[in-house]
C-alpha positions in Angstrom: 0.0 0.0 0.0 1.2 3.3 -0.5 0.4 4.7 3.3 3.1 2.8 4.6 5.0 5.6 5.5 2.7 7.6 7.0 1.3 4.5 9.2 5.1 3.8 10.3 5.2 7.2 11.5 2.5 6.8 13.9 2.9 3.3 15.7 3.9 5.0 18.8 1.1 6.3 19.7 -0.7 3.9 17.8 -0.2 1.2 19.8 -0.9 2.7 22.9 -4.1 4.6 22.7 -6.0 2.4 20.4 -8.4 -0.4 21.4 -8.2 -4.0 20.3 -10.3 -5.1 17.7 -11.1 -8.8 16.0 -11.1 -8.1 12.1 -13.4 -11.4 10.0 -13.1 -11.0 6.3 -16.0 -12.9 4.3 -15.4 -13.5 1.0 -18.2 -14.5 -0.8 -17.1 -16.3 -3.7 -19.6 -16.9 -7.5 -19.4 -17.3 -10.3 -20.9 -14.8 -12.7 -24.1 -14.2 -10.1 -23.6 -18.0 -9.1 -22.8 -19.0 -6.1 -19.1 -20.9 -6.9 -18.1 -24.6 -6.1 -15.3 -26.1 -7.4 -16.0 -29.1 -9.6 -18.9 -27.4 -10.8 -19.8 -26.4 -14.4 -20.6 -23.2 -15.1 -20.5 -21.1 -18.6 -17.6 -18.8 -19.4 -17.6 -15.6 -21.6 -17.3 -17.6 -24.7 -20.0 -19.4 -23.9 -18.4 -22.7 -23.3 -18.9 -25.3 -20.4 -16.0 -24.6 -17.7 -15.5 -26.2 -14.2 -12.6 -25.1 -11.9 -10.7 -27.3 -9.5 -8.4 -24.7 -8.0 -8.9 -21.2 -7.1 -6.6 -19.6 -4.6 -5.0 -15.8 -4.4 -3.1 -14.0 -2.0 -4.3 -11.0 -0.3 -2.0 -8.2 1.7 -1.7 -5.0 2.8 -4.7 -4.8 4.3 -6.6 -1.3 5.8 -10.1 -0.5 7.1 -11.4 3.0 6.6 -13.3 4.4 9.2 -14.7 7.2 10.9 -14.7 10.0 8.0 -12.0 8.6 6.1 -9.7 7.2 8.8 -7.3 4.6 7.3 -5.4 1.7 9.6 -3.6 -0.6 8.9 -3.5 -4.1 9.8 -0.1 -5.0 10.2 1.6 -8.3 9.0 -1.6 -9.9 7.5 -1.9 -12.1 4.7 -4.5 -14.0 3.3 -4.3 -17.7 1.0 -8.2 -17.7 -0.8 -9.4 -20.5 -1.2 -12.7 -20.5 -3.6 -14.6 -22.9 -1.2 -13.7 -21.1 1.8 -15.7 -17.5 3.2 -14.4 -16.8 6.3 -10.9 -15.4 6.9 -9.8 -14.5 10.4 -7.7 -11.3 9.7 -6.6 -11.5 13.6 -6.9 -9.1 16.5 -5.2 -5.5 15.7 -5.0 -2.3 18.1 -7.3 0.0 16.6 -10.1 1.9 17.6 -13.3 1.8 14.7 -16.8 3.4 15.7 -17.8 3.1 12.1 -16.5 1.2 9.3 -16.7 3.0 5.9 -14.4 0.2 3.8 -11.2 -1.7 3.4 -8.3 -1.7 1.2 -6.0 -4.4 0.3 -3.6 -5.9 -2.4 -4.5 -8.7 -4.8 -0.7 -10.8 -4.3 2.2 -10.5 -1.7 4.1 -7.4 -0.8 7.3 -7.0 -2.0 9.2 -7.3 0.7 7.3 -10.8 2.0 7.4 -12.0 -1.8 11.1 -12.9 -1.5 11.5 -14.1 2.0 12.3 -17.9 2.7 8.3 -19.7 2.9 10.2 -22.1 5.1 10.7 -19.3 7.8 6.5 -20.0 8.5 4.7 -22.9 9.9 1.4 -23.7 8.7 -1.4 -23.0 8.8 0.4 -19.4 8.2 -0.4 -18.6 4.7 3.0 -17.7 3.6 4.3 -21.3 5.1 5.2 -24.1 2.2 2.1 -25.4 1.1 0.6 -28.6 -0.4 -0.2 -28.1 -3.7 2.6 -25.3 -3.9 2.0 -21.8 -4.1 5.6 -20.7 -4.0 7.0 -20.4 -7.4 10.9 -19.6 -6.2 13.1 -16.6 -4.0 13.5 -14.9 -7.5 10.0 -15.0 -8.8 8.1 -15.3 -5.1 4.5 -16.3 -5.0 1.7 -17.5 -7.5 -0.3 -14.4 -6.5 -3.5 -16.1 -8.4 -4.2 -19.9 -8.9 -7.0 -21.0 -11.4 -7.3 -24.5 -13.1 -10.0 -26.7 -14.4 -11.0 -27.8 -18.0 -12.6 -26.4 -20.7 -15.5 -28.2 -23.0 -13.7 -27.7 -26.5 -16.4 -29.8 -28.5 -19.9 -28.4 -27.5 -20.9 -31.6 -26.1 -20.8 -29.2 -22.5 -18.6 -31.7 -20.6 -15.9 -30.3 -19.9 -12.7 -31.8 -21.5 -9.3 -29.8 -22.0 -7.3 -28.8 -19.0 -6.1 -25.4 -18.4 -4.1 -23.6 -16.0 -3.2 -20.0 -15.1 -0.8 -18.9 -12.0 0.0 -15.4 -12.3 3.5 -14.4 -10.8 5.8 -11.6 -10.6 6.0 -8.2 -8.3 4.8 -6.3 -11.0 1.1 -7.6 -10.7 0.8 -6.4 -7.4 -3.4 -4.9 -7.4 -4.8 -2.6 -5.4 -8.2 -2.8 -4.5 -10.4 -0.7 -3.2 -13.8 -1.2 -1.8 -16.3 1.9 -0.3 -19.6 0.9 2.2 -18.8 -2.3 3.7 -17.8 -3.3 6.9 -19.9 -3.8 10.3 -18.6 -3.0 13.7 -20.2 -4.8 16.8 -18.5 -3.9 20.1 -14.7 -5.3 19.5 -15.5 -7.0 16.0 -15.6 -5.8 12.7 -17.1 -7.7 9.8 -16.0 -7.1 6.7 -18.2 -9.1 3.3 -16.4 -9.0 0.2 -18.2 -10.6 -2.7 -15.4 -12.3 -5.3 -16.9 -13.0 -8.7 -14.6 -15.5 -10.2 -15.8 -15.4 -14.0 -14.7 -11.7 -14.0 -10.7 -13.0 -14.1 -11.5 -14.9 -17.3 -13.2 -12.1 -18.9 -11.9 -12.3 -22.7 -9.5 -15.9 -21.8 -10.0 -18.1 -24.5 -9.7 -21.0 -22.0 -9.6 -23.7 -24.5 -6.0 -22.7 -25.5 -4.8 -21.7 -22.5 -2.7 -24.9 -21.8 -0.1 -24.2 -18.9 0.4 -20.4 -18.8 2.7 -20.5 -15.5 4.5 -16.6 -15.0 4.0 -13.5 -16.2 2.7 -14.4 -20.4 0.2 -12.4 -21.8 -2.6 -14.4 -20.5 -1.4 -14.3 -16.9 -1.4 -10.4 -17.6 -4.8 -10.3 -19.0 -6.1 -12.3 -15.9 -4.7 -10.2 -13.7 -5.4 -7.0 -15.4 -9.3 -7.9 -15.6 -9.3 -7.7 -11.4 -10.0 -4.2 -11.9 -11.9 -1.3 -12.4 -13.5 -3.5 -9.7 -15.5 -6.1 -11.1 -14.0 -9.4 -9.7 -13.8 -7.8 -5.8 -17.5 -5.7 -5.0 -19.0 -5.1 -1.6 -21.7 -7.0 -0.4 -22.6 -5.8 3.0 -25.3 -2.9 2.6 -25.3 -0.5 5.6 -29.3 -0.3 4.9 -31.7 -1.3 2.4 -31.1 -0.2 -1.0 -34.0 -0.3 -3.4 -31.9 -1.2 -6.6 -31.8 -4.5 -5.3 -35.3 -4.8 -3.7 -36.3 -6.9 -6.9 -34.8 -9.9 -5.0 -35.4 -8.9 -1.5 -33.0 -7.4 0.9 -31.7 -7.7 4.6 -29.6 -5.1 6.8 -28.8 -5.5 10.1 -29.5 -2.5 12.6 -26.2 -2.5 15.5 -27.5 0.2 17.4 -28.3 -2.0 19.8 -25.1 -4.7 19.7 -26.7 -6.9 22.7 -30.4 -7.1 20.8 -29.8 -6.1 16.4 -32.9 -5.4 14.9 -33.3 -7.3 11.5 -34.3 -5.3 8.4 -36.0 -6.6 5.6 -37.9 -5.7 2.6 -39.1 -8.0 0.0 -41.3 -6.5 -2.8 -42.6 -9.3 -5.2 -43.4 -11.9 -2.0 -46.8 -11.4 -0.1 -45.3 -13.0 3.1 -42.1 -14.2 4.5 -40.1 -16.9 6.8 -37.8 -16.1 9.4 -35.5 -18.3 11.2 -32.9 -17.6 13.3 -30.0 -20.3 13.6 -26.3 -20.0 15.8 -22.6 -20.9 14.5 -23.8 -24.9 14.9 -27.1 -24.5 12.8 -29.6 -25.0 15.5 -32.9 -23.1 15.1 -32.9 -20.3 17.5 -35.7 -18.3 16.9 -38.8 -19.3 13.9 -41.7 -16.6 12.7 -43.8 -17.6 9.7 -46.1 -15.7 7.8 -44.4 -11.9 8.4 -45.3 -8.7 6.4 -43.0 -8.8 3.2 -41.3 -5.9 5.0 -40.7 -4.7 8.3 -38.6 -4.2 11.2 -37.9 -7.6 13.3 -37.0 -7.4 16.9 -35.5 -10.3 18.5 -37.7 -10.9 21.2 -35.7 -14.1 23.0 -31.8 -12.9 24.7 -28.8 -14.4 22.7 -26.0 -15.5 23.9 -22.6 -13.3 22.9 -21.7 -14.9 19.5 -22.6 -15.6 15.6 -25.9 -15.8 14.1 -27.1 -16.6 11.0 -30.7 -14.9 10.2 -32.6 -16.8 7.1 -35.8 -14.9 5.4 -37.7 -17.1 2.7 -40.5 -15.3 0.5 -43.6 -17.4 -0.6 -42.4 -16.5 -4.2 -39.2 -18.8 -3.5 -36.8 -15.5 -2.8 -34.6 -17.1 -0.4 -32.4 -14.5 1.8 -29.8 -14.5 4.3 -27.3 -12.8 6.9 -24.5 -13.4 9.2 -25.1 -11.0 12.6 -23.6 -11.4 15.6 -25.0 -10.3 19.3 -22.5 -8.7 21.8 -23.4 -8.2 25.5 
């Protein structure tokens, strides 16, 4: 990131007068509006049955903005995506966030980390040697993006020729940025990224792709079709937003971190489900037949922890949240 300097500058008092926070990245990974598996066939830009057995990146130089354009930084954290994984711990970091406005980080490995000795970490650190590898040398550093699968090359949509694409080199180094998302409850921010896959292989003919290991053309078009931001958006709305209404809509109200109030709005359903289930999936709280919209208080006392609410439309809209309750 380019506010290294600044940040450095600062650590004294930093440290000292800032609060500890836990910081949860959700990445929400599909696939051109579906949501992604691997080993699943979907339809790339060319129109051609695809399935992808691989998708990992590396994220770094991570920041949440805050409180009217506050930026900091959360030091010495990296991230190895996995495209059948959401939830990335992101660690506990002495800052102090009333309101989170957004977060900034870097598609690949710094610089600096990109040619250290992987053998210096242990796993489960993402920088440690991993199984398959991810490290592509000390000269060349890491495979900053990872996608593989097969390609159907003779329209009978099975998918039959193999291709791969690991992008490497300092130079491809992204930086994304992403406005409105982020939730802060008591010590815990939230941060839901959605990740849409397809958007890398905008324009890749896949089907004669091969092996393109490095820094080829292809590697550069992948990597280059990360942004103007189509492959990382935000997907947590800090209230309801009637461009998306169409499909229904839920925003979670903190004021109250001990009892959040549950926002919903779905236009084209005449009434709606709710159930309420914890981290283990056991059904918490259950209302049938709501107003298509409305305001729903949690009338039973929650334990501290992670919640999942679950709102399902008689028109077959199916919506849901992650919200957690802090005494």
């Amino acid at each position: 990131m380019k506010r290294i300097a600044m940040l450095i500058l600062g650590v004294g008092v930093y440290v000292t007068t800032h609060a500890q926070m836990n910081v949860t990245l959700n990445l929400n990974h599909e696939f051109d509006g579906s949501a992604f598996a691997l080993g699943q066939n979907f339809t790339d830009w060319d129109g051609n049955t695809v399935t992808i057995s691989r998708a990992q990146y590396y994220l770094s130089g991570f920041e949440i903005v805050h409180d009217g354009g506050q930026s900091s930084t959360l030091p010495a954290t990296y991230v190895l995506a996995a495209g059948n994984v959401t939830t990335y711990d992101l660690g506990a970091h002495n800052i102090a966030v009333t309101a989170a406005e957004g977060i900034n980080f870097d598609l690949g490995v710094d610089q600096v980390a990109n040619h250290d000795d992987p053998a210096q970490y242990s796993l489960p650190h993402p920088l440690a040697l991993q199984n398959p590898s991810t490290h592509w040398g000390w000269n060349s550093g890491y495979r900053f993006l990872m996608l593989e699968g097969e390609v159907d090359t003779n329209n009978d949509n099975v998918p039959d020729t193999p291709f791969e694409i690991h992008v490497v080199g300092d130079q491809f180094l992204t930086d994304v940025t992403i406005s409105n998302v982020g939730v802060v409850n008591g010590s815990d921010i939230v941060v839901d990224v959605n990740v849409n896959i397809s958007d890398w292989l905008r324009n890749i003919n896949l089907s004669s792709v091969g092996a393109a290991h490095g820094s080829g053309a292809t590697e550069t078009a992948v990597i280059n079709n990360t942004l103007p931001q189509t492959v990382f958006t935000g997907s947590t709305p800090n209230s309801i937003d009637d461009s998306n209404l169409e499909e229904g809509m839920i925003a979670m109200d903190y004021s109250l971190p001990y009892a959040p109030t549950i926002n919903y709005q779905f236009l084209h359903a005449k009434t709606v489900d709710l159930v309420v289930i914890d981290i283990n999936g056991r059904t918490i709280i259950q209302a049938a037949k709501l107003a298509k919209e409305g305001r729903f208080f949690l009338n039973k006392e929650l334990p501290t922890g992670t919640y999942f609410a679950i709102i399902t439309g008689d028109n077959g809209v199916v919506k849901s949240t992650k919200f957690m309750v802090q005494k």
